[in-house]
PDB file of N, CA, C and O in Angstrom:
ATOM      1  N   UNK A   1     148.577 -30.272 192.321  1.00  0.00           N
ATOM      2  CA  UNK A   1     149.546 -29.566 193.134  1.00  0.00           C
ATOM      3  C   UNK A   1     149.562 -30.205 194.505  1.00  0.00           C
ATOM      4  O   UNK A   1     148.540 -30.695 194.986  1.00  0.00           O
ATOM      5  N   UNK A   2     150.671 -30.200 195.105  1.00  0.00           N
ATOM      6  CA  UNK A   2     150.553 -31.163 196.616  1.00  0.00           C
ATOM      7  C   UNK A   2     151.815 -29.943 197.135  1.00  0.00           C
ATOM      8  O   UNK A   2     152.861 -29.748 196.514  1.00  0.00           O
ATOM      9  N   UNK A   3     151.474 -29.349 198.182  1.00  0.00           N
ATOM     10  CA  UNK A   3     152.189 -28.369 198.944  1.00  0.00           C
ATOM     11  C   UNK A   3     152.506 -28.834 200.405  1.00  0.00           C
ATOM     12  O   UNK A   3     151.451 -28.985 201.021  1.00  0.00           O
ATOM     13  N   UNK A   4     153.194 -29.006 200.875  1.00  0.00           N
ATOM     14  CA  UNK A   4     153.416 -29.630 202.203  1.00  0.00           C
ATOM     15  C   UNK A   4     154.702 -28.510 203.125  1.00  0.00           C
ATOM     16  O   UNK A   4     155.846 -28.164 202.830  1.00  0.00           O
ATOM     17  N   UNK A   5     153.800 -28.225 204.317  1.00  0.00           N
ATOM     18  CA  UNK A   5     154.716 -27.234 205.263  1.00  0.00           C
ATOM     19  C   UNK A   5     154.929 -28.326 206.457  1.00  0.00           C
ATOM     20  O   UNK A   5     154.095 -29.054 206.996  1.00  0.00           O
ATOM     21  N   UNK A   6     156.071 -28.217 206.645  1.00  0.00           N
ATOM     22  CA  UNK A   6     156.541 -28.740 207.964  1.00  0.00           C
ATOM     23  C   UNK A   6     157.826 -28.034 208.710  1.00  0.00           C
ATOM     24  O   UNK A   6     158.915 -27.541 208.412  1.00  0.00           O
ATOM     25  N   UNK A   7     156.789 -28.366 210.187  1.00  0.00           N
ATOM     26  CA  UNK A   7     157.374 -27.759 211.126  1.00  0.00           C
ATOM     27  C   UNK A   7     158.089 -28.596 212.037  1.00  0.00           C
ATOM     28  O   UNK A   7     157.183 -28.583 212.870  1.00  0.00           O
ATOM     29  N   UNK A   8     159.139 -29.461 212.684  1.00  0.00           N
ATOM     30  CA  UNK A   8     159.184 -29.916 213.249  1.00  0.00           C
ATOM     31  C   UNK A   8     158.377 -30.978 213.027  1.00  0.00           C
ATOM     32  O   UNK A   8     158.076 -31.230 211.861  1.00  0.00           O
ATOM     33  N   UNK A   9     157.985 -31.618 213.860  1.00  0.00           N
ATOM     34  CA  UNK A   9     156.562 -32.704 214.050  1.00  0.00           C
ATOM     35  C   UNK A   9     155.623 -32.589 213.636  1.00  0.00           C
ATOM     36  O   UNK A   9     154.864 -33.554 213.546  1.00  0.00           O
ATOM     37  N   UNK A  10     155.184 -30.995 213.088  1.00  0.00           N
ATOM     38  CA  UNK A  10     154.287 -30.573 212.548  1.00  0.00           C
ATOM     39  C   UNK A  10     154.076 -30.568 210.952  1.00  0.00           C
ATOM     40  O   UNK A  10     155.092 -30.396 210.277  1.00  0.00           O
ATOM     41  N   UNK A  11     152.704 -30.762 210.211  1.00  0.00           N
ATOM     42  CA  UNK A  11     153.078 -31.136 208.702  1.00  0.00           C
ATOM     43  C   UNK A  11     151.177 -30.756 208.168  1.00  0.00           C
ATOM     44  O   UNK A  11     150.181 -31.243 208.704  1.00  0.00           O
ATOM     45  N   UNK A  12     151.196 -30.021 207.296  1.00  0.00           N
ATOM     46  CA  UNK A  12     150.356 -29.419 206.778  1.00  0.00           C
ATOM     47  C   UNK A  12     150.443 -29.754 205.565  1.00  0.00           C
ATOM     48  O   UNK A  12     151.440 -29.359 204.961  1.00  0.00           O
ATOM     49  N   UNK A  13     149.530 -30.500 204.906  1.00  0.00           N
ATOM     50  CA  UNK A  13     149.479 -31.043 203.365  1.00  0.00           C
ATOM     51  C   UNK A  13     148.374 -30.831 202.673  1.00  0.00           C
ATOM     52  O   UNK A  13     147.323 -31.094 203.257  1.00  0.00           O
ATOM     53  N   UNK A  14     148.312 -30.407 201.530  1.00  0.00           N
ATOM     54  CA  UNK A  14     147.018 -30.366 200.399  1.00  0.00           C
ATOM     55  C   UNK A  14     147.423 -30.481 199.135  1.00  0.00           C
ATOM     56  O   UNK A  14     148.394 -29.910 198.640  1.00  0.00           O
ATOM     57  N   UNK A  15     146.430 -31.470 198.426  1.00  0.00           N
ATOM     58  CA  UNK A  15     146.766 -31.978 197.254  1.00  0.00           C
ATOM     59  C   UNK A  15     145.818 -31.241 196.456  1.00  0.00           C
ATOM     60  O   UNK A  15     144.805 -30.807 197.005  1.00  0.00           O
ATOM     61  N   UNK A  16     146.030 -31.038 195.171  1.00  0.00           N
ATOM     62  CA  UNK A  16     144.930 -29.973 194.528  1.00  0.00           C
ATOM     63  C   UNK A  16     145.406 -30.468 192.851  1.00  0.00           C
ATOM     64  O   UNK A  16     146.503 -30.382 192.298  1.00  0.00           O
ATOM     65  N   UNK A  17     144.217 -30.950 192.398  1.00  0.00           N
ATOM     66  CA  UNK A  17     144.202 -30.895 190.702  1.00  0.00           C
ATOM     67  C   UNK A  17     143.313 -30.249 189.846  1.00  0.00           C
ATOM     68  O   UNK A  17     142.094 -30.401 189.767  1.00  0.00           O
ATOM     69  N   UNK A  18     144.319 -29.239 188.978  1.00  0.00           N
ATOM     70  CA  UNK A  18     143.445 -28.584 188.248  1.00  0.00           C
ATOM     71  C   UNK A  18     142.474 -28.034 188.549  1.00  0.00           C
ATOM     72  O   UNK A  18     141.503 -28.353 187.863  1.00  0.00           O
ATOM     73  N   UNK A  19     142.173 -26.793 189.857  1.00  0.00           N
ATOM     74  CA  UNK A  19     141.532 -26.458 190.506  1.00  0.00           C
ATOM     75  C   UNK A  19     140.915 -24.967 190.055  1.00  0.00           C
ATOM     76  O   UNK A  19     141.735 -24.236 189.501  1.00  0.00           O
ATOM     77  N   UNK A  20     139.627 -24.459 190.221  1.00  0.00           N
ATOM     78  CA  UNK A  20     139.188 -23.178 189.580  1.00  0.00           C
ATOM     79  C   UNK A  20     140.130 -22.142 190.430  1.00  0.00           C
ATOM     80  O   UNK A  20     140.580 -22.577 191.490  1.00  0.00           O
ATOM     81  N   UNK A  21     140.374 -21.155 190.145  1.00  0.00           N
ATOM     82  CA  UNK A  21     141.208 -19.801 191.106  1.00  0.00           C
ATOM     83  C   UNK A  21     140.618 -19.650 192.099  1.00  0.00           C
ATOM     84  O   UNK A  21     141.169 -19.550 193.195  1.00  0.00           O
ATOM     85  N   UNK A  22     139.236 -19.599 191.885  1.00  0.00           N
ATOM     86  CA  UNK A  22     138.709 -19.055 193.425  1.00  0.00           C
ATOM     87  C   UNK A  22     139.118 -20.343 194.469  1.00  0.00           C
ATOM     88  O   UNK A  22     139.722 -20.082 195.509  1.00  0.00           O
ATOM     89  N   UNK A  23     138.741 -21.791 194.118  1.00  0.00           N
ATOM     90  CA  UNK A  23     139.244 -22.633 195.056  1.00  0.00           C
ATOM     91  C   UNK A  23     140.623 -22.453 195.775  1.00  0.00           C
ATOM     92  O   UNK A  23     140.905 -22.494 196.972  1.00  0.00           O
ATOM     93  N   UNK A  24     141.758 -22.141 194.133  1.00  0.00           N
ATOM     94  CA  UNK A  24     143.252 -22.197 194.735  1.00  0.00           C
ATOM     95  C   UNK A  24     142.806 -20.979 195.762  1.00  0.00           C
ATOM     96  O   UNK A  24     142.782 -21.333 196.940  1.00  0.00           O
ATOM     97  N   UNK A  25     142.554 -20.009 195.583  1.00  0.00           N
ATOM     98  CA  UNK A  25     142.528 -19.053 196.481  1.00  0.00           C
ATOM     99  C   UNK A  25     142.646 -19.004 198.259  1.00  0.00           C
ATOM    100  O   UNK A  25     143.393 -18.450 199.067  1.00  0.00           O
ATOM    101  N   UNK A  26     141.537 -19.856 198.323  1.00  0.00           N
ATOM    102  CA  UNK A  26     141.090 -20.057 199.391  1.00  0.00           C
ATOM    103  C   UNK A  26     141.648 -21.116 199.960  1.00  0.00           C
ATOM    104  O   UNK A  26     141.948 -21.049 201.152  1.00  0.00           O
ATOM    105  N   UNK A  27     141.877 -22.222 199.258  1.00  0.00           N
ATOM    106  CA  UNK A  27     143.651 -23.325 199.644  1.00  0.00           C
ATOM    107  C   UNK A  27     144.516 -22.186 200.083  1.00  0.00           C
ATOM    108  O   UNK A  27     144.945 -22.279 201.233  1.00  0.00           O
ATOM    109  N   UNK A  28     144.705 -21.601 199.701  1.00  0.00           N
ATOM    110  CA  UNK A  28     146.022 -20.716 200.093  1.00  0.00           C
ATOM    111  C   UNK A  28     145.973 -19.638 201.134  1.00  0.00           C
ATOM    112  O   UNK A  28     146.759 -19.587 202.079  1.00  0.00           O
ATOM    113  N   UNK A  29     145.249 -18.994 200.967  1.00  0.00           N
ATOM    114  CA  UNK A  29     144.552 -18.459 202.148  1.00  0.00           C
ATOM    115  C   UNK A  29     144.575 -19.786 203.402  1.00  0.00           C
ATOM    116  O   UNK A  29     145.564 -19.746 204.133  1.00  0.00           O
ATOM    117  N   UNK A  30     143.896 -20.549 203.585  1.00  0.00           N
ATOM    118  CA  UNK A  30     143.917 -21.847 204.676  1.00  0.00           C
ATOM    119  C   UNK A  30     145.608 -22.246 204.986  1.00  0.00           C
ATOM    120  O   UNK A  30     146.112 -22.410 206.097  1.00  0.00           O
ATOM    121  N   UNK A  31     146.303 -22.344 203.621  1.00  0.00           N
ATOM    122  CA  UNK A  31     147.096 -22.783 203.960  1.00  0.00           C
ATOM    123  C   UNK A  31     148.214 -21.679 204.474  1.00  0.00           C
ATOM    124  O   UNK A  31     149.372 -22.087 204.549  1.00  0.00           O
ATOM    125  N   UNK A  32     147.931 -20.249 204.849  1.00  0.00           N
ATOM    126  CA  UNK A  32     148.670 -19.000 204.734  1.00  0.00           C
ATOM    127  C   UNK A  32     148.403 -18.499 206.058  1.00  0.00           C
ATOM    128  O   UNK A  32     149.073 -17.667 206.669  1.00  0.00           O
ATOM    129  N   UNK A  33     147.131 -19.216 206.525  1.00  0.00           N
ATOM    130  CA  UNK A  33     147.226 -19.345 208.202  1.00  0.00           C
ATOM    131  C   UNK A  33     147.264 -19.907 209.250  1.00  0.00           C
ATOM    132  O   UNK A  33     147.113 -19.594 210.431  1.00  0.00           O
ATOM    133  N   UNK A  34     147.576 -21.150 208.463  1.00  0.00           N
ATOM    134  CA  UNK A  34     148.098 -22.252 209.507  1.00  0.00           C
ATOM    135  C   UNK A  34     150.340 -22.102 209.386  1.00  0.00           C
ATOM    136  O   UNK A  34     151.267 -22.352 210.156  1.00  0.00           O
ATOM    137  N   UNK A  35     150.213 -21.594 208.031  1.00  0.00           N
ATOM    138  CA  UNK A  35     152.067 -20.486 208.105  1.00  0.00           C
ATOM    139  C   UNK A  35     152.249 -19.930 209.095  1.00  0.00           C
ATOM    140  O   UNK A  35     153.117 -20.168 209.935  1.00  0.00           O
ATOM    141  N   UNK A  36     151.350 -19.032 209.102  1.00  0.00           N
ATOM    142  CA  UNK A  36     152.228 -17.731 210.084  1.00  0.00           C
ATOM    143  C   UNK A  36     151.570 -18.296 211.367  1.00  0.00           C
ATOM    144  O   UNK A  36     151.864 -17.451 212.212  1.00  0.00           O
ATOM    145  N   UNK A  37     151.005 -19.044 211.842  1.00  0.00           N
ATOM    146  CA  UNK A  37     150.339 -19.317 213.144  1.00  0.00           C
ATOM    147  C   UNK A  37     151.702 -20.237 213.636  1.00  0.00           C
ATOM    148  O   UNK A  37     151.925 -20.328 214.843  1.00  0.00           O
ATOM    149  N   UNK A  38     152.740 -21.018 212.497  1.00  0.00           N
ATOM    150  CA  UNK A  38     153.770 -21.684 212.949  1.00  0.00           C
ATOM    151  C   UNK A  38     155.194 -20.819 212.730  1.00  0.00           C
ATOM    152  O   UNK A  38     156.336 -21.195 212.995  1.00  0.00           O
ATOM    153  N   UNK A  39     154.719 -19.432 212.114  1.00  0.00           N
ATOM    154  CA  UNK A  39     155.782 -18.510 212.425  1.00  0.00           C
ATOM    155  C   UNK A  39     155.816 -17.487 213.365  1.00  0.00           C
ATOM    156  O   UNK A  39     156.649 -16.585 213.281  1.00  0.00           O
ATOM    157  N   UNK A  40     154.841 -17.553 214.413  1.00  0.00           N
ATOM    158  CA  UNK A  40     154.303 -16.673 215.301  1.00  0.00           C
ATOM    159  C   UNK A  40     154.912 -17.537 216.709  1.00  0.00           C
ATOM    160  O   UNK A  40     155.201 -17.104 217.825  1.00  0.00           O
ATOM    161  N   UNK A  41     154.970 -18.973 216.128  1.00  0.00           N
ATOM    162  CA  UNK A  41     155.578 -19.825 217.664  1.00  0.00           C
ATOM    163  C   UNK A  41     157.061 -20.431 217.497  1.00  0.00           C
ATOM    164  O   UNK A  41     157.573 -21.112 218.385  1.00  0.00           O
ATOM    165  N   UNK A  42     157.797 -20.084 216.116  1.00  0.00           N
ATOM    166  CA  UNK A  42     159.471 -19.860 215.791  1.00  0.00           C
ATOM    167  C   UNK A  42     159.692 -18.076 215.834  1.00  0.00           C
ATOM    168  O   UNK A  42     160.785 -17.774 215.355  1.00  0.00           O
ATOM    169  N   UNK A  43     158.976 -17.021 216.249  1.00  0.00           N
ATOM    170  CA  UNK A  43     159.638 -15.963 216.483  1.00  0.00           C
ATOM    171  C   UNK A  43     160.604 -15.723 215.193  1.00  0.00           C
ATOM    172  O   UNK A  43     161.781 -15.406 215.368  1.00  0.00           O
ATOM    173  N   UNK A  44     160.073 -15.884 213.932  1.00  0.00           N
ATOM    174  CA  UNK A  44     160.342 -15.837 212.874  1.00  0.00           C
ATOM    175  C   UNK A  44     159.868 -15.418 211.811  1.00  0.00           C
ATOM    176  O   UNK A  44     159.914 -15.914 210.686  1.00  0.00           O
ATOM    177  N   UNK A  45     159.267 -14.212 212.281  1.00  0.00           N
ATOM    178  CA  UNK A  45     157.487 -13.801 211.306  1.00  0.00           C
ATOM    179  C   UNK A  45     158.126 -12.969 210.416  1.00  0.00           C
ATOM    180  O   UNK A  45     157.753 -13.365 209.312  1.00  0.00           O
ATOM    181  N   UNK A  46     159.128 -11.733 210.218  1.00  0.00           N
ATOM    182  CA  UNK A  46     159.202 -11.464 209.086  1.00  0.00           C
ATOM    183  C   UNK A  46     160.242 -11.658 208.324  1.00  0.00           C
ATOM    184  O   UNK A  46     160.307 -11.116 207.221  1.00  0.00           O
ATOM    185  N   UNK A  47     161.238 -12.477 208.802  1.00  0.00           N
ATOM    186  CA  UNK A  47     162.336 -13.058 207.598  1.00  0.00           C
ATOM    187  C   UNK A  47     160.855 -14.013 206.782  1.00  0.00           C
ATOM    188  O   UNK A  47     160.168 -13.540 205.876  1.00  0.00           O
ATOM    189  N   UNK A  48     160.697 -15.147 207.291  1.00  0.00           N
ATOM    190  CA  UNK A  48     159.979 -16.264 206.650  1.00  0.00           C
ATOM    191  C   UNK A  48     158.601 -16.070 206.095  1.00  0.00           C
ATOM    192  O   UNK A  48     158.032 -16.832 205.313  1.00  0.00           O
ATOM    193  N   UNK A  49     158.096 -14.855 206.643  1.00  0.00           N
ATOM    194  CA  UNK A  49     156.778 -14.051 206.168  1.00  0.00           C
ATOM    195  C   UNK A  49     157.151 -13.935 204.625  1.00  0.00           C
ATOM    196  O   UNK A  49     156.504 -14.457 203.717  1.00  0.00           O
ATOM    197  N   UNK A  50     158.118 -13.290 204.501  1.00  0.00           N
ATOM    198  CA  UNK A  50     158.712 -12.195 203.120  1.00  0.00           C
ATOM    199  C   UNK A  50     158.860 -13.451 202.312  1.00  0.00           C
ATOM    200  O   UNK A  50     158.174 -13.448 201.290  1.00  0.00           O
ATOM    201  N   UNK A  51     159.660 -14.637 202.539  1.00  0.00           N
ATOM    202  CA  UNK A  51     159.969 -16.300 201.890  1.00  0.00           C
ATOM    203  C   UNK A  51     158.628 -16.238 201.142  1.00  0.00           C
ATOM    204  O   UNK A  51     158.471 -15.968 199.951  1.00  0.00           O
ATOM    205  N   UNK A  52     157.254 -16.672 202.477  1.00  0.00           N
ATOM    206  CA  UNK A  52     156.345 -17.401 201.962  1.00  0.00           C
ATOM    207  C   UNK A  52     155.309 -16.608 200.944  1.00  0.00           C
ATOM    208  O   UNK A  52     154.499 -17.201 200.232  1.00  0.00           O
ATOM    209  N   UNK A  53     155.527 -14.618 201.007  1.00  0.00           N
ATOM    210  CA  UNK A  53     154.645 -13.999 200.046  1.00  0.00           C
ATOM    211  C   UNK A  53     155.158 -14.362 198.869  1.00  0.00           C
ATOM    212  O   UNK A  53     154.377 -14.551 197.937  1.00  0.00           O
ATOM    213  N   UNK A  54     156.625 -14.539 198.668  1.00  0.00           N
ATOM    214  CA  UNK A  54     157.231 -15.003 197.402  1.00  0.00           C
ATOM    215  C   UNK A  54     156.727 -16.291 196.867  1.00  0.00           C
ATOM    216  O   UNK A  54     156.610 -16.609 195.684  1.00  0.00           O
ATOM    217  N   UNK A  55     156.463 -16.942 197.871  1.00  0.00           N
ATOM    218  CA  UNK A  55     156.115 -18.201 197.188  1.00  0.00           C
ATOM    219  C   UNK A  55     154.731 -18.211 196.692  1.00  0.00           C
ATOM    220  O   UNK A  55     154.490 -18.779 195.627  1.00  0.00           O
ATOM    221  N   UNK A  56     153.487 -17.443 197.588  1.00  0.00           N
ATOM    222  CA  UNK A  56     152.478 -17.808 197.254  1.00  0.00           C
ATOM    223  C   UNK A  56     152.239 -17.113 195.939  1.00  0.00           C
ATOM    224  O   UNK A  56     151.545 -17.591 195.042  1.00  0.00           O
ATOM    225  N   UNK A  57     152.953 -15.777 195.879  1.00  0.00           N
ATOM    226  CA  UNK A  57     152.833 -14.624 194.554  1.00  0.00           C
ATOM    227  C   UNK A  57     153.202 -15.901 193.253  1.00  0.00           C
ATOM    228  O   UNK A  57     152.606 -16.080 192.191  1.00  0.00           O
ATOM    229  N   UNK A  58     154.286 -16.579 193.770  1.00  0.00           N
ATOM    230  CA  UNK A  58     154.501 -17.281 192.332  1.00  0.00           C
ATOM    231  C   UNK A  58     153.486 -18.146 192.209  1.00  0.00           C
ATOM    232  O   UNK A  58     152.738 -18.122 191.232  1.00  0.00           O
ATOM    233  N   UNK A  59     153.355 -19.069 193.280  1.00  0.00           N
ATOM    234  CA  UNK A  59     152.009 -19.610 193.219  1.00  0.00           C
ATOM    235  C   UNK A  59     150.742 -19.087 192.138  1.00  0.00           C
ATOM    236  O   UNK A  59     150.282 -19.807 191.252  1.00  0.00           O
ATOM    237  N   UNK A  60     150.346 -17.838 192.391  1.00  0.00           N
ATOM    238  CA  UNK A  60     149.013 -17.347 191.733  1.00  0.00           C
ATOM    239  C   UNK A  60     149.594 -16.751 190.520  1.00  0.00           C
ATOM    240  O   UNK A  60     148.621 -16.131 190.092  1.00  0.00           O
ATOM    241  N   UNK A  61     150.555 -16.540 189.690  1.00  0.00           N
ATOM    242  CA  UNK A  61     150.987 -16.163 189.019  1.00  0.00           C
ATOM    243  C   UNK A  61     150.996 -17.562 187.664  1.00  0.00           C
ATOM    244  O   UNK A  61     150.991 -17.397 186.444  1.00  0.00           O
ATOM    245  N   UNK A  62     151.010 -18.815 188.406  1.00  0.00           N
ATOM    246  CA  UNK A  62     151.587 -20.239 187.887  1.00  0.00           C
ATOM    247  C   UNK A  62     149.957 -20.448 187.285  1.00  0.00           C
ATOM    248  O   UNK A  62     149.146 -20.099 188.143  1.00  0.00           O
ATOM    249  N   UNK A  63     149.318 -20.932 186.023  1.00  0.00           N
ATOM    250  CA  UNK A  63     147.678 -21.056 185.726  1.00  0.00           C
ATOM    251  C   UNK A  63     148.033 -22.711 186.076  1.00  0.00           C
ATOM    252  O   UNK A  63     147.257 -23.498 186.618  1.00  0.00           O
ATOM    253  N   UNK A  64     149.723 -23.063 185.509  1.00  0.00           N
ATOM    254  CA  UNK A  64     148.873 -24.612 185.418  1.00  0.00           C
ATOM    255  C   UNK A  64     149.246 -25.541 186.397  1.00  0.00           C
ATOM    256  O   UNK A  64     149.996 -25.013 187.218  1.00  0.00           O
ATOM    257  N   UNK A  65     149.032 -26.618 186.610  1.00  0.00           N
ATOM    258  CA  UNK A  65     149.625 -27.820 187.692  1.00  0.00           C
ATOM    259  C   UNK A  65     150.962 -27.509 188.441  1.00  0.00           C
ATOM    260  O   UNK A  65     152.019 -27.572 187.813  1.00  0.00           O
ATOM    261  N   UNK A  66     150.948 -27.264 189.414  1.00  0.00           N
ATOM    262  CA  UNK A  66     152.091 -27.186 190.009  1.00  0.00           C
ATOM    263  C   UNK A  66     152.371 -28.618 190.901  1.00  0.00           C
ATOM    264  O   UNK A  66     151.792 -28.616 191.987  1.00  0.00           O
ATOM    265  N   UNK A  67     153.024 -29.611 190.656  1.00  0.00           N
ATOM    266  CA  UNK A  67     153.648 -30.836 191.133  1.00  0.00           C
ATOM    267  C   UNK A  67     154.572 -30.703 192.262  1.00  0.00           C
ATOM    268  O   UNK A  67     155.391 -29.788 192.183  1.00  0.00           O
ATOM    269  N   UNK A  68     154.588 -31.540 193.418  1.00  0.00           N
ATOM    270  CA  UNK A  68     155.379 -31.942 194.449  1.00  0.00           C
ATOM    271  C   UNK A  68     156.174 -30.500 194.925  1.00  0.00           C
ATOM    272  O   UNK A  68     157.402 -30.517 195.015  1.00  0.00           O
ATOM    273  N   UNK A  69     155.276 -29.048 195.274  1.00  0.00           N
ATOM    274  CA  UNK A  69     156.422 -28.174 196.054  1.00  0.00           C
ATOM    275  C   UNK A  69     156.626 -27.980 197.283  1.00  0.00           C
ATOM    276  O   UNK A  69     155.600 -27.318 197.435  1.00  0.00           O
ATOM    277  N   UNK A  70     156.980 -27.989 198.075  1.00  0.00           N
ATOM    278  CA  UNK A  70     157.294 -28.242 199.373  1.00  0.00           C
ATOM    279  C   UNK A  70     158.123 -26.551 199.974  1.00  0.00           C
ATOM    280  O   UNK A  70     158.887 -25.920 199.244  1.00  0.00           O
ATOM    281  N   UNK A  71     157.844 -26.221 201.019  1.00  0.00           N
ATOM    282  CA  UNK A  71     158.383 -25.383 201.582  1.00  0.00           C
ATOM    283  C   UNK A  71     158.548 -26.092 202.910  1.00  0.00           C
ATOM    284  O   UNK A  71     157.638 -26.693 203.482  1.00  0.00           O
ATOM    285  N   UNK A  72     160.296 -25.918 203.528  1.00  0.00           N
ATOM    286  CA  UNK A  72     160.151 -26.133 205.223  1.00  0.00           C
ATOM    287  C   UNK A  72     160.829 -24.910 205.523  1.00  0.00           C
ATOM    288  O   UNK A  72     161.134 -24.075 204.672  1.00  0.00           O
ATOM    289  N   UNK A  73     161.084 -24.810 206.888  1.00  0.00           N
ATOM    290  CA  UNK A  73     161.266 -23.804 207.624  1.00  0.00           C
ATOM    291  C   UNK A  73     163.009 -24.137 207.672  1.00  0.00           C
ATOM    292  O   UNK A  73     163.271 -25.328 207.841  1.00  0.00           O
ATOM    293  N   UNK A  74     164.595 -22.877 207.495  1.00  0.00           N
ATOM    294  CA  UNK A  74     165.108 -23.224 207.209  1.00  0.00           C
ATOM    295  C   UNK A  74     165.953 -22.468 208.599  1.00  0.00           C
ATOM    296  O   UNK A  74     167.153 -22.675 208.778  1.00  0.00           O
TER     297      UNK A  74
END
């Protein structure tokens, strides 16, 4: 799985294969607060909040490889 957030100039990436749950977990978690720490400085916290629970819910919902998904800020 390779997830990449970008903000502007800003760009948050992690690559992940075939990883136990508790790891994805905690990827996501890491990667769920370096989100809102760049939706706290676009004054954009709960339109794009509500986006990214959708995404991560599908996320943990997904058991197998998830390839090249990308979220930017729209």
């Amino acid at each position: 799985m390779q997830t990449t957030f970008e903000n502007n100039s800003k760009a948050f990436s992690l690559n992940i294969t075939r990883v136990e749950e508790t790891l994805k977990l905690k990827c996501l978690n890491f990667l769920v607060k370096h989100r809102l720490n760049i939706l706290v400085e676009n004054n954009k916290e709960r339109k794009q909040r509500s986006k990214f629970n959708l995404f991560i819910f599908s996320v943990l919902q997904t058991n197998e490889t998830i390839g090249n998904l990308k979220v930017t800020d729209s």
